[in-house]
C-alpha positions in Angstrom: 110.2 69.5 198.6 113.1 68.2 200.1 113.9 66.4 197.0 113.9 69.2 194.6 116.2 71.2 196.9 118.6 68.5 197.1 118.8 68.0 193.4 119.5 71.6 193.2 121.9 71.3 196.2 124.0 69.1 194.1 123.8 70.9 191.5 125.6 73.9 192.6 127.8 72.0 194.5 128.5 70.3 191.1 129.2 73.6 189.2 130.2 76.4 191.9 131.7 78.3 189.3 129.4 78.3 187.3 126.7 79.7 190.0 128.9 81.4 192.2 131.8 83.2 190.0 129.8 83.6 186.5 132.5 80.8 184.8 131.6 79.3 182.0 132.1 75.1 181.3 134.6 74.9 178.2 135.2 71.4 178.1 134.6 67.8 179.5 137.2 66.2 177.5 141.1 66.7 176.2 139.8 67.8 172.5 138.3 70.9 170.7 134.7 70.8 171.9 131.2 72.0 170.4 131.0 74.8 173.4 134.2 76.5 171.7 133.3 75.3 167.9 129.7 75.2 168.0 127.5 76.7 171.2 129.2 79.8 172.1 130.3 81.3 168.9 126.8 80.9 167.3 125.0 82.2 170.8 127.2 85.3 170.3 126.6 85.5 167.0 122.6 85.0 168.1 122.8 87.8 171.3 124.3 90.4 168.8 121.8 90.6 166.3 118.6 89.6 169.0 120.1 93.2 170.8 119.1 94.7 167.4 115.6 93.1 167.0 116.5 90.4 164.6 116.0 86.6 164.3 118.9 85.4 162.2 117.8 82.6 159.9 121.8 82.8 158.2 125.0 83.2 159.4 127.5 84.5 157.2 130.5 84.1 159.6 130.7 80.3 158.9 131.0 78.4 155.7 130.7 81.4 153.5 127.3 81.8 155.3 125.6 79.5 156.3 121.4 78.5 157.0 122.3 78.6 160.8 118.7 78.0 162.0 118.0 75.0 159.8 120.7 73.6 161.3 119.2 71.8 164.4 122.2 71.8 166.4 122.3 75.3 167.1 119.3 75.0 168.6 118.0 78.8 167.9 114.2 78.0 168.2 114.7 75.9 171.5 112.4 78.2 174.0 115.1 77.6 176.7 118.4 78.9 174.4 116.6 81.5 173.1 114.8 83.1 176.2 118.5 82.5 177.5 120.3 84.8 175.2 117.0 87.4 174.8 117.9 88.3 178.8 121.8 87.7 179.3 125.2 87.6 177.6 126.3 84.8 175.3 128.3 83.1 178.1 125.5 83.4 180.5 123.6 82.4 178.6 125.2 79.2 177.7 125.7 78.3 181.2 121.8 79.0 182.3 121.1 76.8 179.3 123.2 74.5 180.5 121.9 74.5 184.2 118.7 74.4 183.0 118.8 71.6 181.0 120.0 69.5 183.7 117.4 70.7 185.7 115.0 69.3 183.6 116.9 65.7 183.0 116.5 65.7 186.8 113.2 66.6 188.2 111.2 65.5 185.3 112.7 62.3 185.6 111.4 62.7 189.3 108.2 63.3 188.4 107.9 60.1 186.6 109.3 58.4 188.9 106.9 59.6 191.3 103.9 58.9 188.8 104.8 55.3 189.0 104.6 55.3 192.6 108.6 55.2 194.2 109.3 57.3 197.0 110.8 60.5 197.2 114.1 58.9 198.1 113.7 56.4 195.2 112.8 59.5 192.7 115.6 61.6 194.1 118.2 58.1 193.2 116.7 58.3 189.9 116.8 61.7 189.3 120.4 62.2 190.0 121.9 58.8 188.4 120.4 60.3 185.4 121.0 63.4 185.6 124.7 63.5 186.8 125.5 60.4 184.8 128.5 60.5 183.1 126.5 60.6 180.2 124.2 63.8 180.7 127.8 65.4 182.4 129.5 64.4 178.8 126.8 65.9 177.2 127.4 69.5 179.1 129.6 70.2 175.9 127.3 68.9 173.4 124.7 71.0 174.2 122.2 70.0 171.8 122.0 66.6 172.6 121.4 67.6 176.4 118.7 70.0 175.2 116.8 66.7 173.4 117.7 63.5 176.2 116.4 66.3 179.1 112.7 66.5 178.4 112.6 62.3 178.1 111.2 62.3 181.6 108.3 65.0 180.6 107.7 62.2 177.8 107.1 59.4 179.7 105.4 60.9 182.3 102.7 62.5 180.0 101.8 58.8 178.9 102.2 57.4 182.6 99.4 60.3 183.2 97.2 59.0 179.9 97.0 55.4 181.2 95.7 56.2 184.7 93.2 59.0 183.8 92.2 58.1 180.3 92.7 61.6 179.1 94.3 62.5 176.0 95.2 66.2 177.1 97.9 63.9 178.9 99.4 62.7 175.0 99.0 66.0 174.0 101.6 66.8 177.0 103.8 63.9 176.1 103.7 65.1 172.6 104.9 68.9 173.8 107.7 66.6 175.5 108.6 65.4 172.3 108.8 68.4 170.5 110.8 69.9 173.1 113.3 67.5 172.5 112.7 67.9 168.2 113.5 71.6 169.0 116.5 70.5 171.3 118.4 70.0 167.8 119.8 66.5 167.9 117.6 64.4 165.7 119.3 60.8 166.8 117.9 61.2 170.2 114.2 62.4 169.1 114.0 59.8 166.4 115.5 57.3 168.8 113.1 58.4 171.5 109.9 57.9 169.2 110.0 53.8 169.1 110.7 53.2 173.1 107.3 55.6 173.1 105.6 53.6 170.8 106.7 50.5 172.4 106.1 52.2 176.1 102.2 53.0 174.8 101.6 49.3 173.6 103.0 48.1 176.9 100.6 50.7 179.3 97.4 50.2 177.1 97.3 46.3 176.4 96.9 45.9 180.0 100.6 44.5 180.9 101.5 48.0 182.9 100.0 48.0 186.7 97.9 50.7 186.2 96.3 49.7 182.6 93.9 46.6 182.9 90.7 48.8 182.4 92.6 49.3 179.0 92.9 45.8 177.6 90.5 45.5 175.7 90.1 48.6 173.6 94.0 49.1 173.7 94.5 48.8 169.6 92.6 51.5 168.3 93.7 53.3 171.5 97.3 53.1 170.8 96.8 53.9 167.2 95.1 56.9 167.7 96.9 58.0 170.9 100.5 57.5 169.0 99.2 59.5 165.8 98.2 62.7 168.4 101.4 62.4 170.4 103.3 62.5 166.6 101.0 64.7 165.3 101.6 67.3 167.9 105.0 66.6 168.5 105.5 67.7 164.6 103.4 70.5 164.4 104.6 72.2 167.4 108.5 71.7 166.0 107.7 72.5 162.6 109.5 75.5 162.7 113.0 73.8 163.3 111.9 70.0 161.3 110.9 71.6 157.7 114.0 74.0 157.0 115.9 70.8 158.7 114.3 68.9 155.9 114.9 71.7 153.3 118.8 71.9 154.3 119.4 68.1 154.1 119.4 67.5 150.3 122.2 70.4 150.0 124.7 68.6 153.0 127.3 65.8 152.7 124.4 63.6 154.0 122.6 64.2 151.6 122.5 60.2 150.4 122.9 59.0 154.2 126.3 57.5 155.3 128.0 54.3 154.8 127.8 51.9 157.8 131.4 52.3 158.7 130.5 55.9 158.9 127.5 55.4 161.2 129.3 53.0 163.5 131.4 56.0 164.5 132.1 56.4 167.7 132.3 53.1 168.1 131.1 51.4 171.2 132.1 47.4 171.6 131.7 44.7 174.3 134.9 46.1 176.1 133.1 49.4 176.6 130.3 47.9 178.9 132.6 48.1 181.8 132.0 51.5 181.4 128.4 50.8 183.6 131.6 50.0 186.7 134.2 52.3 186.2 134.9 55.3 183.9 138.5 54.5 183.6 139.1 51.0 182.5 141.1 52.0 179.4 142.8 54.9 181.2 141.7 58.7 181.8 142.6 60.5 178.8 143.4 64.1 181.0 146.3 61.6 182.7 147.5 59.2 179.5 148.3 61.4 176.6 148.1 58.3 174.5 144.5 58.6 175.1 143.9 61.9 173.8 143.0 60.8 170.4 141.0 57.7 171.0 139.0 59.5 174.7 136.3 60.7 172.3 135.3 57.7 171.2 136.5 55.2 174.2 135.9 57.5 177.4 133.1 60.2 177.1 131.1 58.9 174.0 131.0 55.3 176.1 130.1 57.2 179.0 127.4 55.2 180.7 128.3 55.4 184.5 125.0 55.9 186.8 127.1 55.0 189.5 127.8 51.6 191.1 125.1 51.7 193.5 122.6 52.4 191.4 123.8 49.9 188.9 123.8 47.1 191.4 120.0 48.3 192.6 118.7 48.0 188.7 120.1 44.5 188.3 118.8 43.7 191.9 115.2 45.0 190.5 115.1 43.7 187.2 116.4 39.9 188.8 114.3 40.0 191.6 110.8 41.1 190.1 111.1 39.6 187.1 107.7 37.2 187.4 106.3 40.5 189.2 104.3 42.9 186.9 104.8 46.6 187.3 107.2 49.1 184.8 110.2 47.4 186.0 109.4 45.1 183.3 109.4 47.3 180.5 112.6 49.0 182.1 114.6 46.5 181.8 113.3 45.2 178.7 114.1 48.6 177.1 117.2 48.6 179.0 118.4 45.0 177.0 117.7 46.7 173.9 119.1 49.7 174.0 122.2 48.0 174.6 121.9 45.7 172.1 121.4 48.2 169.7 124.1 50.6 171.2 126.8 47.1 170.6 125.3 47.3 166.6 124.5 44.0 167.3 122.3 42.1 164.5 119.1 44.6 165.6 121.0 47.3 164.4 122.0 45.7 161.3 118.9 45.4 160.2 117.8 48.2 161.2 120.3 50.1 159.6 119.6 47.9 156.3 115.7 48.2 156.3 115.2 51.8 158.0 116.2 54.7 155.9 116.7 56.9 158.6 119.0 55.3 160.2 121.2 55.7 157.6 121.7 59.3 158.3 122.1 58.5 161.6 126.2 58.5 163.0 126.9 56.2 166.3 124.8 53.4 167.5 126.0 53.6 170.7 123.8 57.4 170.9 120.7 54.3 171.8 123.0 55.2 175.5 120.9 57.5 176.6 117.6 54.9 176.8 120.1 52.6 178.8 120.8 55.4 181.0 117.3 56.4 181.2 116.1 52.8 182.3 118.5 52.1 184.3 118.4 55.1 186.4 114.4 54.6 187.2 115.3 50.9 187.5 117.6 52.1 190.3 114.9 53.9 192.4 112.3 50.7 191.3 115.3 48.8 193.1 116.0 50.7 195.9 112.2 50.7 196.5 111.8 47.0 196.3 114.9 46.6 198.8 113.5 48.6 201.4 110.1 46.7 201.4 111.8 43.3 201.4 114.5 44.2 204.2 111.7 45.9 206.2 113.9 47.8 208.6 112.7 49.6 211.5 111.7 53.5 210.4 115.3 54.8 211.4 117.1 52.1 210.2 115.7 52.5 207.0 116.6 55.8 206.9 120.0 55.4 207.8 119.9 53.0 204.9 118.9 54.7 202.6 120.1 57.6 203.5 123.3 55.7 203.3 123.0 54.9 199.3 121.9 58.0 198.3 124.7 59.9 200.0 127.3 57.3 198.3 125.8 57.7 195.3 126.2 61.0 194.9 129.5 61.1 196.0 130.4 58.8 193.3 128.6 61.1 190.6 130.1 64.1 191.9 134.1 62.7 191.9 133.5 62.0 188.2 131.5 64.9 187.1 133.2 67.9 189.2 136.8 66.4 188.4 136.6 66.4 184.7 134.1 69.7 184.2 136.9 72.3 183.1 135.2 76.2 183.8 136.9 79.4 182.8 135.9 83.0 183.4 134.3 84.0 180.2 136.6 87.3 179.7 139.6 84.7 179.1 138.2 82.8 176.2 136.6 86.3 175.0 139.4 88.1 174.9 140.3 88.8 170.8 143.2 86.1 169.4 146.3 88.5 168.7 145.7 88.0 164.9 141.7 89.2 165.6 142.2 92.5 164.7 143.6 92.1 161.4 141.1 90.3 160.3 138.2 92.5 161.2 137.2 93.1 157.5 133.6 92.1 156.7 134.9 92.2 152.8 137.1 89.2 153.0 137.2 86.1 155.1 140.2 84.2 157.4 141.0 80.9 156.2 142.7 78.5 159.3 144.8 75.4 157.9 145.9 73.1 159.5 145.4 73.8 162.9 142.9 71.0 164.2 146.0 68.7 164.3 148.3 71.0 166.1 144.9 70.6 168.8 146.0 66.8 169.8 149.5 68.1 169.7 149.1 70.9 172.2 147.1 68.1 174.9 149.4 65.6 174.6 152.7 67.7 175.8 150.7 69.5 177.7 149.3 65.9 179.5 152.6 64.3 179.3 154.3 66.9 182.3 152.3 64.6 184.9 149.4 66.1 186.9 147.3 68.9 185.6 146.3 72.0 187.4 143.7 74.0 186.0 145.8 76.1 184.2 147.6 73.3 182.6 144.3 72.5 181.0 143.4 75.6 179.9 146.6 76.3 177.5 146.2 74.1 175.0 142.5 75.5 174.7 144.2 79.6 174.4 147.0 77.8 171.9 144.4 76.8 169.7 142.0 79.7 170.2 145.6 81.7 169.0 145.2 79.5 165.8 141.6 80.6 165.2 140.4 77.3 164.7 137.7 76.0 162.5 133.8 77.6 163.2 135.5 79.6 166.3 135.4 82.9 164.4 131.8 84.0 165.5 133.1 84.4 168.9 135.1 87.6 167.6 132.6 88.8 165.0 134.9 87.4 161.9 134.1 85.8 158.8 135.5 82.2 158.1 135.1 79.1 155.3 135.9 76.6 156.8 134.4 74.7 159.9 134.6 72.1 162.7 131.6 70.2 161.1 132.0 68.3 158.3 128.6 66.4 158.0 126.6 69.6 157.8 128.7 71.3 155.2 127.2 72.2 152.0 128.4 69.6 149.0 129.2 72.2 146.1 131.4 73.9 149.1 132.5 70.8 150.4 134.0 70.2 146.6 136.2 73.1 146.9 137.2 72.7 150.8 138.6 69.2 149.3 141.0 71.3 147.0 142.2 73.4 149.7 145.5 72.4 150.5 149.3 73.2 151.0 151.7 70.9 148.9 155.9 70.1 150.1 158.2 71.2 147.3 161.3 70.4 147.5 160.9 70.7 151.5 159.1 73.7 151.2 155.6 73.9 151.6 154.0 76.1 149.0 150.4 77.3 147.9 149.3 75.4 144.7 147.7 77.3 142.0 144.5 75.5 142.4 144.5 75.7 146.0 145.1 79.6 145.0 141.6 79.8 143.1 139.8 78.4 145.5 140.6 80.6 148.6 139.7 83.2 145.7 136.4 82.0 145.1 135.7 81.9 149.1 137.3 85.8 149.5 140.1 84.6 151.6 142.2 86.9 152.1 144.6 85.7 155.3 145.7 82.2 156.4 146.5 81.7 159.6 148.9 77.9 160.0 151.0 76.6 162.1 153.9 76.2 160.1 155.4 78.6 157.4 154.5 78.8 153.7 157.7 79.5 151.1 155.6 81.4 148.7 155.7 84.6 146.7 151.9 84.8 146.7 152.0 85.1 150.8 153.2 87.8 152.8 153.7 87.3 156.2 152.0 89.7 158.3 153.1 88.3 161.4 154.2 86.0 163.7 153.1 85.0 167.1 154.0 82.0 170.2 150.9 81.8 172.1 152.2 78.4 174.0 155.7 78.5 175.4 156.2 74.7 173.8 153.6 75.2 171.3 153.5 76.2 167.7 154.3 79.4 166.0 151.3 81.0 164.8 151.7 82.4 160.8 149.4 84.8 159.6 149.8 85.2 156.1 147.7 87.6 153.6 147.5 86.3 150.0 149.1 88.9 146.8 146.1 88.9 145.3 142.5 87.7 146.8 139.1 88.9 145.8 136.8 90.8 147.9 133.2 88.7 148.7 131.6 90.8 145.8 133.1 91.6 142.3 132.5 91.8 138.6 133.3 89.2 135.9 133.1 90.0 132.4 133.2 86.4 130.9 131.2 83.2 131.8 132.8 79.5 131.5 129.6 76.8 130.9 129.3 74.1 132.7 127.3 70.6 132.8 128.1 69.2 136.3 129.2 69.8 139.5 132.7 67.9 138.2 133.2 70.5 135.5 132.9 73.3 137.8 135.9 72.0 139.6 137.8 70.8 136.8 137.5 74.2 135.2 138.5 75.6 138.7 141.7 73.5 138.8 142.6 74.4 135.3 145.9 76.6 135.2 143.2 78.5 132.4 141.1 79.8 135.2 140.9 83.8 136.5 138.4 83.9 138.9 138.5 87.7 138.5 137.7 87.5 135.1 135.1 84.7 134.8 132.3 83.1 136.3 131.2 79.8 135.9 127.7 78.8 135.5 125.8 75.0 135.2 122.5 77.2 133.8 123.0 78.8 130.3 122.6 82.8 131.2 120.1 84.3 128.5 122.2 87.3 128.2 125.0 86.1 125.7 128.5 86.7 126.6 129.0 90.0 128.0 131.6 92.4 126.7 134.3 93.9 128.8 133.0 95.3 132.0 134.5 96.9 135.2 132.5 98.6 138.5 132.7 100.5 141.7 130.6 98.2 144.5 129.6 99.7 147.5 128.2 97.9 150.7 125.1 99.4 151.9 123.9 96.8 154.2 125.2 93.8 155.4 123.1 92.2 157.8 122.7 87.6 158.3 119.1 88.4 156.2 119.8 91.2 154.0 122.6 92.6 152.0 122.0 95.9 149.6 125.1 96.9 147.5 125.2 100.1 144.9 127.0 99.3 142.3 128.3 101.7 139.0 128.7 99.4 135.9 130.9 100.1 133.1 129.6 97.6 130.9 127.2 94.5 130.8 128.7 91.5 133.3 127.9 89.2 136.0 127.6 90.7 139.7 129.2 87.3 141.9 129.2 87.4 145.5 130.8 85.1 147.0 127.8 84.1 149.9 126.6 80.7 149.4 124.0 79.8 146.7 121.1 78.6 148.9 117.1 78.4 148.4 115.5 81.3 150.0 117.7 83.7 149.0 116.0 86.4 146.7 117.3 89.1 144.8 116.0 92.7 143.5 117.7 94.6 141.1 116.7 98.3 140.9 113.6 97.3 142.8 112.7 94.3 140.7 112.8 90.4 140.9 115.8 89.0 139.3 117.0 85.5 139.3 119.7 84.6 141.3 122.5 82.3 139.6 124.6 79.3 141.1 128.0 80.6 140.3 131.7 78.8 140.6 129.7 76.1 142.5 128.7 77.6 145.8 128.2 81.3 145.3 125.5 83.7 143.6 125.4 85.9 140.7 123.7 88.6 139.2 123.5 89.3 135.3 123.2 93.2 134.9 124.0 96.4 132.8 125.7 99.1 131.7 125.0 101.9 134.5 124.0 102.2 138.2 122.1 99.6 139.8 121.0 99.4 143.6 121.0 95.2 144.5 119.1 93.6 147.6 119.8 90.1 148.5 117.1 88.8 150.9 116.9 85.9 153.1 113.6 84.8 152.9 113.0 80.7 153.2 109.3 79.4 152.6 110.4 76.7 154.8 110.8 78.6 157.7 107.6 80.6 157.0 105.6 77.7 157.2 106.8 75.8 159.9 106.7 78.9 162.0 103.0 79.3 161.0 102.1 75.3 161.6 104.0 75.8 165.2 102.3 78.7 165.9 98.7 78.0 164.7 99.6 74.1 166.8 100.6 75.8 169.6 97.2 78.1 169.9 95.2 75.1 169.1 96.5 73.7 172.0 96.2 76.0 174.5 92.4 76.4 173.6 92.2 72.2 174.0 91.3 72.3 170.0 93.4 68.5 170.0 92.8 67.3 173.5 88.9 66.7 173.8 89.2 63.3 173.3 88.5 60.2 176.2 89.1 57.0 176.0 86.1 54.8 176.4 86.5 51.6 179.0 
């Protein structure tokens, strides 16, 4: 007991504000993290409509809407996140998550441990090397990844239980593990996590493990048949999040995987193993503004630190019991590999070459976490091992290892409290000054430019010497001032663009790659191209951090959120369309290339044409004009009446997505890819009520597979199996 209530000891005196004052963590790092891009925008976005009894399967405030729960990363499904923001506020809730989460790293990691026989002290060292390592703290802002790495413990510890008792309810647990992590969001780590099980079963049941001789000789068919229950539940109890995952990924950017320079990114390289000793060898990018750019990759995505203690009892284990048998073994073994994997050594390569999924994978070094995982148990194996060879008298062992423990955690806590940056929530909350201008759910807000000005803002702000708390936080409210990318959920506004790239939707990436501001003779102006595409996505302001010379922006306002920072320009564009409107012509094209070229021709009025890649049945409509009016706009449903003057297409400009459905005066009509990304409707002369229905089969049936699994299993319908001696 005195374990657990030291973990969670350290844990509040890790993140006081957090459990004291109601802050909420906004950043680990000097850069635009996923808690301001990602987490809390979509969790506010998730409280507001769970308030009004619905599960939002799209979000319309990013990307010109969006298939938000497909996409794993938010994490929607995850029983944690979403019991979270049923009970409390979006920041709370982030924060509970949070805490949670490390919770979990920790004492499940102490359970193992204790399943494989160390002492409380050594489970507590294990717990909290991995759980406060650098590398869980880093992951703090990346909350999806810590929602997948924390239930690794639960995992192991499942199969430890399988090998001693023989029962496969225990695989069935292990499995439950898995999907926890599958729900968690970040595939890398579950897929990664799925061969160190595999290899962690073959170890246990061919008799190599301590506990698993009784095994040997039936440990084949065992294995085979254990790993296919533990995948087998795994999948069917995540099927809700993996099949609309798997419906999403043809539509993406990753659609055909990436190239290996892509997947090496963020690169981690031979210099970055002296991470495992200090954090700091290359220079702490919140005291070197020349590491502001380069701290992603080289500080916090190398983060690897367990602490030196620790570090110095896994080696100590691994050297010393290396012609002993016990899990120290397959520790360190896993330990090797994962580095070598992490370095994209010639493992990876070939991996990488011969594995299909790994090509959709970015960033070897994400194998970390099984380092950090192995090398934190190997720590408690160590400290274990020490205490039985030194053989000290009962109080001198204490004050031993009392001792390392106490340095330890002092180590994890100087790195972990220092660069956790908290903030009352009503700061970040508060509406940016341009907020309420933009508050119409007709048109969007297109930000451009304004990741760059980011850097900009931490360097200066970095370069004045030693930061307080408050010098941290301004270049965070500069850039919330700029409404950066994916950040407009927090505020209830709709936006195109967004932070992440490698989930965007191809036909809209083809048009976000058009979407730029052209120097003409030193003034910087709005292309005509550029002009019919912020069209086609119903932008109706940009907000930059430099001024446009151009007739066909007004400037609304102006605003200096940062004393040395950039002015922020809000501009609304002469003439923009409104997200649903009527065309009465219809351009044919083959490919995705012609839509754009036909886009980018100077020929091009998006008000008065649509483009379609399917031939439309109707002919080409005459003259048409209309009165539209929003009934119902909702993440699932939207219902518009609308009074036709004549025969044309209906586009709304909401992405074109499977799932989506469409009645038209109560019947089934087919919706139509239009300019690319968007729908389109063909209809009549006269008044028509529309309905535009989220509906994905996808989601359906994994939600019915996770459910029926999950009933199955709490009847024992997959665990009444034994295996025989």
């Amino acid at each position: 007991m005195w374990a657990v209530i030291s973990f969670l000891g350290f844990l509040a005196a890790l993140f006081p504000g957090v459990i004291f004052k109601g802050r909420m963590v906004l950043a680990t790092e000097p850069m635009a993290t996923d808690i301001i891009h990602l987490h809390l925008p979509l969790r506010i976005f998730l409280e507001t409509w769970l308030k009004k009894g619905i599960f939002p399967l799209w979000c319309p405030l990013i990307y010109c809407g969006f298939p938000v729960q497909a996409w794993g990363e938010a994490s929607f499904c995850h029983p944690v996140s979403l019991i979270a923001s049923l009970i409390l506020p979006a920041p709370q809730a982030l924060s509970a998550t949070i805490l949670l989460a490390l919770t979990a790293a920790g004492l499940l990691t102490m359970l193992y441990a204790r399943e494989i026989n160390l002492s409380w002290p050594a489970s507590f060292l294990s717990a909290c090397s991995f759980a406060f390592s650098a590398y869980c703290i880093q992951k703090v802002q990346q909350l999806d990844h810590l929602l997948t790495l924390c239930w690794l413990g639960l995992v192991f510890y499942g199969w430890e239980r399988y090998f001693r008792s023989g029962f496969r309810q225990w695989v069935a647990l292990a499995g439950a593990g898995w999907a926890l992590q599958i729900l968690g969001g970040y595939p890398t780590f579950w897929c990664y996590t799925l061969p160190a099980v595999c290899a962690y079963a073959a170890y246990g049941l061919s008799g190599k493990g301590d506990r698993s001789k009784s095994l040997r000789f039936s440990w084949i068919s065992d294995f085979v048949v254990s790993v296919l229950i533990f995948v087998a539940v795994g999948l069917s109890l995540s099927a809700v999040q993996w099949i609309p995952t798997l419906e999403m990924l043809p539509w993406t950017v990753r659609s055909g995987g990436l190239s290996y320079s892509q997947a090496m990114y963020p690169y981690y390289g031979w210099p970055q193993l002296l991470n495992w000793l200090t954090m700091t060898f290359q220079g702490d990018p919140w005291k070197n503004p020349m590491q502001v750019e380069i701290g992603f990759e080289r500080f916090w995505e190398g983060a690897s630190y367990i602490g030196v203690i620790p570090l110095i009892l896994a080696l100590f284990c691994s050297v010393e019991g290396v012609k002993r048998p016990g899990r120290h073994r397959f520790f360190s073994a896993l330990f090797v590999v994962s580095l070598a994997l992490a370095l994209a050594t010639l493992p990876y390569k070939l991996l990488w070459a011969l594995v299909p999924v790994f090509r959709f994978f970015r960033g070897p070094s994400r194998f970390l976490f099984l380092a950090v995982f192995s090398g934190s148990l190997l720590a408690g194996l160590g400290l274990d091992r020490l205490r039985r060879k030194l053989q000290f008298h009962p109080s001198r062992d204490r004050l031993l290892t009392g001792s390392l423990i106490v340095l330890t955690l002092a180590d994890l806590w100087s790195y972990g409290f220092k660069h956790t940056m908290t903030v009352p929530p009503s700061i970040w909350l508060k509406a940016p000054k341009v907020a309420d201008k933009l508050r119409n759910p007709l048109t969007r807000a297109g930000p451009l430019g304004t990741d760059d000005v980011f850097v900009t803002l931490c360097r200066r702000a970095i370069s004045k010497g030693t930061l307080t708390p408050a010098d941290r936080l301004r270049p965070y409210l500069a850039y919330k001032e700029l409404l950066g990318p994916s950040t407009e959920p927090t505020w209830g506004l709709q936006g195109s663009w967004s932070y992440y790239s490698e989930v965007r939707l191809k036909r809209l990436k083809d048009l976000h790659d058009h979407s730029w501001l052209t120097a003409v003779n030193g003034k910087v102006v709005l292309p005509l191209e550029t002009s019919n595409v912020l069209k086609l996505q119903a932008i109706e302001f940009l907000i930059t951090p430099g001024p446009i010379n151009d007739s066909r922006c007004e400037l609304i306002e102006t605003s200096h959120p940062l004393a040395d920072g950039p002015t922020v320009f809000l501009y609304k564009l002469a003439k923009f369309l409104p997200r649903a409107f009527v065309v009465s012509k219809r351009v044919a094209a083959r490919t995705s290339e012609d839509v754009i070229a036909h886009i980018l021709s100077l020929n091009f009025d998006p008000s008065q044409m649509v483009i379609l890649e399917k031939p439309s049945p109707e002919g080409n409509p005459a003259a048409a004009g209309s009165d539209i009016n929003w009934e119902k706009d909702e993440p699932d449903e939207i219902r518009l009446q609308t009074h036709m003057k004549g025969d044309g297409y209906l586009v709304l400009s909401d992405t074109y997505y499977p799932g989506w459905q469409a009645t038209v005066d109560g019947e089934r009509t087919k919706i139509l890819q239009a300019n690319g990304n968007f729908r389109a409707l063909w209809l009549k002369k006269g008044e028509h009520r529309i309905s535009f229905t989220f509906k994905p089969l996808s989601f359906r049936i994994g939600l019915m597979i996770s459910a029926l699994s999950g009933l199955m299993l709490v009847f024992g319908r997959l665990t009444r199996f034994r295996i025989h001696a």
